[in-house]
C-alpha positions as CSV (number, residue, x, y, z in Angstrom):
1,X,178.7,-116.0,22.1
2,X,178.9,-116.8,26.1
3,X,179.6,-114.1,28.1
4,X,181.3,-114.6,31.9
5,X,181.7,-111.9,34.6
6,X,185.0,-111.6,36.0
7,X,184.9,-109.6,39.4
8,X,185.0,-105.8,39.5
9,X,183.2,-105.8,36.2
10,X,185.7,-107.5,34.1
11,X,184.2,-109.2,31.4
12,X,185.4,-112.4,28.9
13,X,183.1,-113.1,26.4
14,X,183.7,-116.5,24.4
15,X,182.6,-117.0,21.0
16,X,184.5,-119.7,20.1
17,X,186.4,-122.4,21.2
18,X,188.4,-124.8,18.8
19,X,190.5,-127.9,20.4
20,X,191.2,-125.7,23.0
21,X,192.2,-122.5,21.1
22,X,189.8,-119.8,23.0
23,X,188.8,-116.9,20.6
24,X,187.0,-113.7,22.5
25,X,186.8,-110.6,23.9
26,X,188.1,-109.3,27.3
27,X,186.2,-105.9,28.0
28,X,184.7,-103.8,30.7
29,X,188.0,-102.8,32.4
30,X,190.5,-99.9,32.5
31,X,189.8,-96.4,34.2
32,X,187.0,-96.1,31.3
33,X,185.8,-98.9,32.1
34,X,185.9,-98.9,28.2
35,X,189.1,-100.9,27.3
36,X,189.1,-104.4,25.7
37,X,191.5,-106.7,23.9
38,X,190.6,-109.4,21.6
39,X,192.0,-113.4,22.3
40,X,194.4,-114.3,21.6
41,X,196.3,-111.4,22.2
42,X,199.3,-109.9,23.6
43,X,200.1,-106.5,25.5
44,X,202.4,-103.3,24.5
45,X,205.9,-104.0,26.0
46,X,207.6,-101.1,27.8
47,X,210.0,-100.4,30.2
48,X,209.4,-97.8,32.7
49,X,206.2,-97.3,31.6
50,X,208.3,-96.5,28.0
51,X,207.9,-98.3,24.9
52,X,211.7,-99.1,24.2
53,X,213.2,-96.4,21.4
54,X,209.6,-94.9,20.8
55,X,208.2,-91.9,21.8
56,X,204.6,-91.5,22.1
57,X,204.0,-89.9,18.9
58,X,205.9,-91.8,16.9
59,X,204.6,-95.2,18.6
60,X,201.4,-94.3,17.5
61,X,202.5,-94.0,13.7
62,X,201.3,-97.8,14.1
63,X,197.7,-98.4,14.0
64,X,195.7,-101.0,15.8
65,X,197.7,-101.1,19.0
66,X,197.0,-103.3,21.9
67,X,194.7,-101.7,24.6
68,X,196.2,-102.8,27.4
69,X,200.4,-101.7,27.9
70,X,202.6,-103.5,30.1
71,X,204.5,-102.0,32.8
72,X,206.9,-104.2,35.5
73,X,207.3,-103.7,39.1
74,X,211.2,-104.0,38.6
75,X,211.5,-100.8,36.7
76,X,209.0,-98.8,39.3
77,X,210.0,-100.1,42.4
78,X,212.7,-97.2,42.7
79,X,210.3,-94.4,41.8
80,X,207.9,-95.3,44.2
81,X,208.1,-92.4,47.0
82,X,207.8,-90.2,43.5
83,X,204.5,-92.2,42.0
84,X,203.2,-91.9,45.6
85,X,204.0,-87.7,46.0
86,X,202.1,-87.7,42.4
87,X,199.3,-89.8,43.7
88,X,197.5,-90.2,40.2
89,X,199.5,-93.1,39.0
90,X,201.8,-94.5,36.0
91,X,199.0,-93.7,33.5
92,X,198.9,-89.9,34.4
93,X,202.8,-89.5,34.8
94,X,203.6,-91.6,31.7
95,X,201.2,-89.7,29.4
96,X,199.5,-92.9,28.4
97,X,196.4,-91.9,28.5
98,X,193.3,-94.4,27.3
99,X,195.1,-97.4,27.7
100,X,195.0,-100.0,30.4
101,X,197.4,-100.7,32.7
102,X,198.8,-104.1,33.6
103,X,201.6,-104.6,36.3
104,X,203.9,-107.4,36.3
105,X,206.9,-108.3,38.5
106,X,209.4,-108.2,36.1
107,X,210.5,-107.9,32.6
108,X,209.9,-110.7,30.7
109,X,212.8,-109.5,28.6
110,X,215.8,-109.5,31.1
111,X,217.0,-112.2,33.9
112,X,217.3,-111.3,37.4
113,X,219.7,-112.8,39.9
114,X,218.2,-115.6,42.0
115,X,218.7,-117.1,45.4
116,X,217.0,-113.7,46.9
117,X,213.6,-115.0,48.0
118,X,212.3,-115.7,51.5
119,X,208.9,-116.6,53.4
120,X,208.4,-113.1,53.3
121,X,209.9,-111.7,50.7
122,X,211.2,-111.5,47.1
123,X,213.5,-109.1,45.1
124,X,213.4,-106.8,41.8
125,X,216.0,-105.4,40.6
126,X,216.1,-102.0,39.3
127,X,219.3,-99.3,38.3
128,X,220.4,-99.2,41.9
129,X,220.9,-103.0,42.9
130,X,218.2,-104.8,44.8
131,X,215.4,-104.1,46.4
132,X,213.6,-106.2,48.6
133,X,209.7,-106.7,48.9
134,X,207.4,-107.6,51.7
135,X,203.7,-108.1,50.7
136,X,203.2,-104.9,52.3
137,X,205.6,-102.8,50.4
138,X,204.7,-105.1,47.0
139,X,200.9,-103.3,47.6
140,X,201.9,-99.8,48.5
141,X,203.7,-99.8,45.1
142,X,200.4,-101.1,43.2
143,X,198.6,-98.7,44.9
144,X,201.0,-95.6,43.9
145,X,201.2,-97.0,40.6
146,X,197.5,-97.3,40.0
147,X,197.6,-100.9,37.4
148,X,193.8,-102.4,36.2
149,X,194.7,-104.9,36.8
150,X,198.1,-106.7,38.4
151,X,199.6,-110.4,38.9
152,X,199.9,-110.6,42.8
153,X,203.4,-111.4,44.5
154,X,204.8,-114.6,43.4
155,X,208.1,-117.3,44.1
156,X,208.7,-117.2,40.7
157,X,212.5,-118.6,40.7
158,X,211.8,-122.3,40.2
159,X,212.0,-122.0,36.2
160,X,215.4,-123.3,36.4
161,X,216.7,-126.4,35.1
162,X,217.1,-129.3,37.7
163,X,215.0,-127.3,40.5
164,X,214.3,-130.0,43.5
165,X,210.8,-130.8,44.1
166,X,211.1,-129.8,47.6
167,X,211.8,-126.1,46.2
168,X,208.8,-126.1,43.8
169,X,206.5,-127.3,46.5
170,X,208.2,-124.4,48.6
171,X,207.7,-122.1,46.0
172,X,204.0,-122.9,45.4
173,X,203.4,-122.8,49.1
174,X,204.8,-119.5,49.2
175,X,202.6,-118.0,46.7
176,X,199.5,-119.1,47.7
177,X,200.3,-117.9,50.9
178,X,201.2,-113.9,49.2
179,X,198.7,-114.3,47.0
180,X,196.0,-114.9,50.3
181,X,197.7,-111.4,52.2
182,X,197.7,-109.7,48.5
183,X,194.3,-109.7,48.5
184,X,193.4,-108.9,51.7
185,X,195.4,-105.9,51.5
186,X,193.8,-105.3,48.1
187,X,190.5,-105.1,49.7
188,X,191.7,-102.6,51.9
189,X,193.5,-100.0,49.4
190,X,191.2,-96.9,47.8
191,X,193.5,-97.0,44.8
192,X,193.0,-100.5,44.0
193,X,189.5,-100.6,44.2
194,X,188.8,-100.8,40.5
195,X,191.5,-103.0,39.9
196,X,191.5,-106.5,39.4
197,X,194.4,-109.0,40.6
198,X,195.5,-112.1,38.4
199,X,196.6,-115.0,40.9
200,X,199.9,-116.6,39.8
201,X,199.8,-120.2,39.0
202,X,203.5,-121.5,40.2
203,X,204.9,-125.5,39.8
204,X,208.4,-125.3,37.4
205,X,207.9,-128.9,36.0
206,X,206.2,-131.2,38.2
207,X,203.0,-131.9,36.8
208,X,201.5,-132.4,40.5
209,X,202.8,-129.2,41.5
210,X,201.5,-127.1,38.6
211,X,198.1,-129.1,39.2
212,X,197.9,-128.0,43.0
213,X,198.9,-124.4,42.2
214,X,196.3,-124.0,39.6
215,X,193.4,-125.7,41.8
216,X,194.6,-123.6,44.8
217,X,194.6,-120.7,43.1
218,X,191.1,-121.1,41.4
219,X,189.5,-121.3,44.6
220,X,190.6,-118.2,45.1
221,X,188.6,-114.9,44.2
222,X,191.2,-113.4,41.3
223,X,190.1,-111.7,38.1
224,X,192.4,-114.2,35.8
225,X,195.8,-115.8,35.6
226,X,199.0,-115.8,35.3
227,X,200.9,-118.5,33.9
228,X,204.6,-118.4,35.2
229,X,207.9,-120.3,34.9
230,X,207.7,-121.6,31.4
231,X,210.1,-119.4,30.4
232,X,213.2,-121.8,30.2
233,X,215.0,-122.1,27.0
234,X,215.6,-126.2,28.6
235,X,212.2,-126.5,28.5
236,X,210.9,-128.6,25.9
237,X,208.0,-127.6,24.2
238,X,206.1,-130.8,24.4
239,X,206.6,-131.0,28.1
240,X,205.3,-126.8,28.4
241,X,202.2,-127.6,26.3
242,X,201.7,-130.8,28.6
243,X,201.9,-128.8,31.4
244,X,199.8,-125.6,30.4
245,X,197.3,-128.1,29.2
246,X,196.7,-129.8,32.8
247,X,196.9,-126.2,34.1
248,X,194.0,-124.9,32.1
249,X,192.1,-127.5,32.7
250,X,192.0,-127.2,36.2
251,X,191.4,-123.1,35.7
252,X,187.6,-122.0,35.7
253,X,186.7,-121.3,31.8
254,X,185.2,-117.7,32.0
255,X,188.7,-115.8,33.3
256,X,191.7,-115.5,31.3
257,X,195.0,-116.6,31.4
258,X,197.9,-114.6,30.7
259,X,201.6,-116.6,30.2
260,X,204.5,-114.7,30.8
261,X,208.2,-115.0,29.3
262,X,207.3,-116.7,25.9
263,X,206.7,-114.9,22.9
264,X,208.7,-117.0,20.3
265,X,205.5,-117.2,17.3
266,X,205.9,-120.7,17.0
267,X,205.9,-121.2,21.0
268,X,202.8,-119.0,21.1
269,X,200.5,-120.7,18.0
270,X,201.1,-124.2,20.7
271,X,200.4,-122.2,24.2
272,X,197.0,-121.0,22.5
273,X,196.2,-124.7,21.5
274,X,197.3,-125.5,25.4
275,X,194.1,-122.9,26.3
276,X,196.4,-119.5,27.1
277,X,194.7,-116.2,26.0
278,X,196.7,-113.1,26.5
279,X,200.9,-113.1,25.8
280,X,203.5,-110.7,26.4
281,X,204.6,-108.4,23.7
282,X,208.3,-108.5,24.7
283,X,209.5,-110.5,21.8
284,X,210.1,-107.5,19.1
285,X,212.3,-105.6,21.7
286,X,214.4,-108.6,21.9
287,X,214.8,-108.9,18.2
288,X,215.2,-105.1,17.9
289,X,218.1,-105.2,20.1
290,X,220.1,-107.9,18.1
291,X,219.9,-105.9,15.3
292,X,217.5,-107.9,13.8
293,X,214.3,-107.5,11.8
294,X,210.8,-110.2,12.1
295,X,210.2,-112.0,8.8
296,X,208.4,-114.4,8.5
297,X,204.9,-115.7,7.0
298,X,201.5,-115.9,8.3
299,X,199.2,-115.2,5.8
300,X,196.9,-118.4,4.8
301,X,194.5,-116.4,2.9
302,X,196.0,-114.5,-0.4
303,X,193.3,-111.7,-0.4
304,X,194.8,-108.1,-0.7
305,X,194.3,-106.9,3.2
306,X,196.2,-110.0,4.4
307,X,198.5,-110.1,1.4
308,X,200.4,-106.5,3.1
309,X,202.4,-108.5,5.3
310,X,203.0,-111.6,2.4
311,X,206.8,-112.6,3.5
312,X,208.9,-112.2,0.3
313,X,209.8,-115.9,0.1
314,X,213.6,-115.5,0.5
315,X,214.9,-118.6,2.5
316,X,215.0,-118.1,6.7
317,X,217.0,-116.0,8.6
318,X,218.6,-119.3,10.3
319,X,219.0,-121.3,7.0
320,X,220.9,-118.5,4.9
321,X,223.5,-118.0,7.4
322,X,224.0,-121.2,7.6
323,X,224.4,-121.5,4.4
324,X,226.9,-119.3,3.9
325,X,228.9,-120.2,6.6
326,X,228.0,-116.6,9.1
327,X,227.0,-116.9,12.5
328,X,223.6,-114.8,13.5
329,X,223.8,-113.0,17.3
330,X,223.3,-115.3,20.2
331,X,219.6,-116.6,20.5
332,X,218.4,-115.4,16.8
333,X,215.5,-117.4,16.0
334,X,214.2,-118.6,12.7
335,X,211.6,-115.9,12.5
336,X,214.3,-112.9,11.8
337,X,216.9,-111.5,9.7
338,X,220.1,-110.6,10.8
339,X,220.6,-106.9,9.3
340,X,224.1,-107.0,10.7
341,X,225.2,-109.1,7.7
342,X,226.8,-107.7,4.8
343,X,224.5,-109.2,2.5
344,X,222.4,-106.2,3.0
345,X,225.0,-103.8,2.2
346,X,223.3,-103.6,-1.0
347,X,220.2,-104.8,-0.3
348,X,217.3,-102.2,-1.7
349,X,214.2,-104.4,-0.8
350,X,212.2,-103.3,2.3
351,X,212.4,-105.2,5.4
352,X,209.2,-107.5,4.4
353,X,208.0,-106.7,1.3
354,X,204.4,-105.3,1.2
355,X,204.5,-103.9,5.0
356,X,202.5,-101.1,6.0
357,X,204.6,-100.2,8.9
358,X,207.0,-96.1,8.6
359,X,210.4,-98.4,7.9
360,X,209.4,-100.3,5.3
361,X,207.4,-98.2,3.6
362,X,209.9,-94.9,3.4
363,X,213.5,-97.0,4.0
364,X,215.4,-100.2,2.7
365,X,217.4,-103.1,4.1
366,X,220.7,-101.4,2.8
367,X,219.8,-97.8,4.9
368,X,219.3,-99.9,8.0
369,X,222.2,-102.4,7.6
370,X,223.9,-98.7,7.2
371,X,222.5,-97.4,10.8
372,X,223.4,-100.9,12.4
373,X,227.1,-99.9,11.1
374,X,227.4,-96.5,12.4
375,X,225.7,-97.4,15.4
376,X,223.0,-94.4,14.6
377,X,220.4,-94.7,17.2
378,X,217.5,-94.4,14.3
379,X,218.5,-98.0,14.1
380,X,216.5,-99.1,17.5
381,X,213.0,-96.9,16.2
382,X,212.8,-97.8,12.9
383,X,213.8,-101.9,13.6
384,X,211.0,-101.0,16.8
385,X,208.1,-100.1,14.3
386,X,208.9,-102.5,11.9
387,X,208.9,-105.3,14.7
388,X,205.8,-104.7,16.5
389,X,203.6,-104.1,13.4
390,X,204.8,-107.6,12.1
391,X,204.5,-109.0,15.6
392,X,200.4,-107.8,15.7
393,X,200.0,-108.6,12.2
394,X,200.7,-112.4,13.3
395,X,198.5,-112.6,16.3
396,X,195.9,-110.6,14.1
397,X,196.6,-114.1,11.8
398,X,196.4,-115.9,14.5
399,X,192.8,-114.9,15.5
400,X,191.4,-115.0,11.8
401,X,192.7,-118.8,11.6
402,X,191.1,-119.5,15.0
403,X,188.1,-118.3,13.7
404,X,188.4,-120.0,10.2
405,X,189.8,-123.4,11.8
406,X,192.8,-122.8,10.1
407,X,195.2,-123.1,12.3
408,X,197.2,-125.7,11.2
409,X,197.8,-123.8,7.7
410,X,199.2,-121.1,9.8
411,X,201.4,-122.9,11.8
412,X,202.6,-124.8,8.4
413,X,202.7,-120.5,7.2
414,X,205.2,-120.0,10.4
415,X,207.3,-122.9,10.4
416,X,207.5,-123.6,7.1
């Protein structure tokens, strides 16, 4: 196992790499100075600092939860004169004690309106409209939120189809150029002193843009990266491996990388064979809120621990409905079921047959059809629970193949 020393004490430890799949260990971070995640991994999704239908007791009816939880600067921003009266950050006011804080932009889960940035500036949107961000301000509400470690500001708009190179080189430009006052001003701040800051890597879909950005960016003194603008539904996924690929290689080897906006399973078993470590955990929110429950296989090894979260070999989500001639909500994926449909009316199976999670274990796929009906909001907690158990069962998969070579049986397990 090689170990590398991020600054501030951050630590990735490599034990293996297969055709560019990195398995490890980031450690030595947090307020502890005790937190680590394993890689491949992703982070605990929230929203203001709040895991989406969960409270804090029952969120930790799950076991094995991410050590490091997600918060975005969109959904702060307007409590920043509060975080900064409080003056012991998010973690303190939350209640989320132990775990490590990581402060994006914005939610990976919603769109923002674009055509707000400047030389200067960019926008977040919170409750109230817009709100506009200089570097200056952009720090002041790290430093009252308290993160370990944060992406630095960013021109993240040019993820758009049919962007003009002249506004990707602009937008590349342009974060260098926040990411250079980010961390002078980082140097500067008492609250951000055991913090680390993850340097954006910018470039939409021009390979020689995304090259530059990466190099740039590497040269500078950052604690990792993160991988923007590859969020685009019109983005194929040959070209986004292509580019994450040239990306990584241009990236120094002992500090992750962290992609933001994907979180599709199939999309994320290719972005860890394009090098990426560390994903998002937005992905079972978004299913939650169609009404939908994550089913689908990843076990490649039929031993008894990994045989809890065996799929129960019913046809996908995507081919049943098509099948019988119903239409799923907009932007299902092949990887769900939609518990909207009557076929579940009567439906007495759990969600996934075998799962350890509250839902399945104590209700069926009738009761929650039933909830979905009657709008009951029990729906949104108990689809929540099922959907990120399933969703770090998979990436639990998805390490044990890494580390068995097995990858391709899990990715025949996932798309199959």
């Amino acid at each position: 196992m090689s170990e590398c020393y991020v600054p501030g004490g951050m630590k990735l430890e490599l034990c293996k790499v297969v055709r560019g799949c990195r398995l490890g260990v980031l450690s030595a971070f947090g307020h502890s100075g005790q937190c680590s995640i394993e890689l491949p991994g992703c982070l605990l999704y929230t929203r203001c600092a709040t895991v989406p239908h969960l409270t804090q007791d029952t969120l930790h009816t799950l076991t094995n939860l991410p050590a490091v939880t997600h918060v975005t600067l969109d959904s702060l921003a307007e409590h920043h004169e509060v975080l900064e009266e409080f003056k012991e950050g998010v973690r303190k006011f939350a209640g989320l004690h132990e775990t490590a804080l990581y402060c994006s932009l914005r939610d990976p889960s919603t769109t923002s309106p674009t055509g707000h940035i400047t030389n200067k500036t960019v926008s977040v949107w919170g409750s109230g409209g817009r709100i506009e961000l200089t570097v200056a301000k952009f720090m002041a509400l790290q430093a009252a939120i308290q993160p370990d470690f944060y992406q630095s500001m960013a021109d993240g708009e040019t993820w758009q189809e049919n962007t003009s190179r002249k506004r990707v080189r602009k937008a590349v430009d342009r974060t260098l150029a926040h990411l250079d006052e980010c961390l002078i001003l980082h140097q500067k701040m008492q609250e951000l002193q055991q913090a680390e800051i993850f340097g954006v890597v910018e470039g939409g879909d021009i390979l020689e843009e995304r090259v530059r950005s990466a190099r740039e960016t590497a040269k500078r003194p950052v604690a990792g990266f993160v991988l923007d603008g590859f969020q685009s539904p019109a983005m194929e996924q040959d070209l986004r491996s292509q580019l994450i690929t040239a990306v990584t290689a241009e990236l120094p080897p002992e500090k992750p990388r962290l992609l933001q906006g994907v979180g599709r399973p199939d999309e994320v078993i290719a972005l860890v064979e394009a090098g990426v470590d560390l994903f998002e955990g937005f992905f079972p929110f978004q299913v939650t809120e169609r009404g939908c429950a994550l089913n689908f296989n990843f076990t490649i090894t039929p031993d008894s621990e990994s045989a809890v979260l065996e799929s129960n070999g019913e046809l996908s989500a995507v081919k049943e409905l098509k099948e019988n001639g119903d239409s799923g909500p907009e932007n299902m994926t092949q990887f769900e079921i939609n518990l909207k449909d009557t076929r579940y009316r009567e439906d007495f199976r759990p969600l996934v047959e075998g799962c350890d999670c509250y839902c399945c274990k104590n209700h069926t796929r009738a009761y929650i059809h039933h909830l979905l009906m009657t709008n009951e909001l029990l729906t949104g907690v108990l689809l929540m629970l099922h959907n990120i158990a399933h969703y770090l069962g998979f990436f639990r998969a998805l390490r044990a193949a890494v580390a068995s070579d097995r990858l391709q049986d899990l990715k025949d397990r996932v798309l199959q």
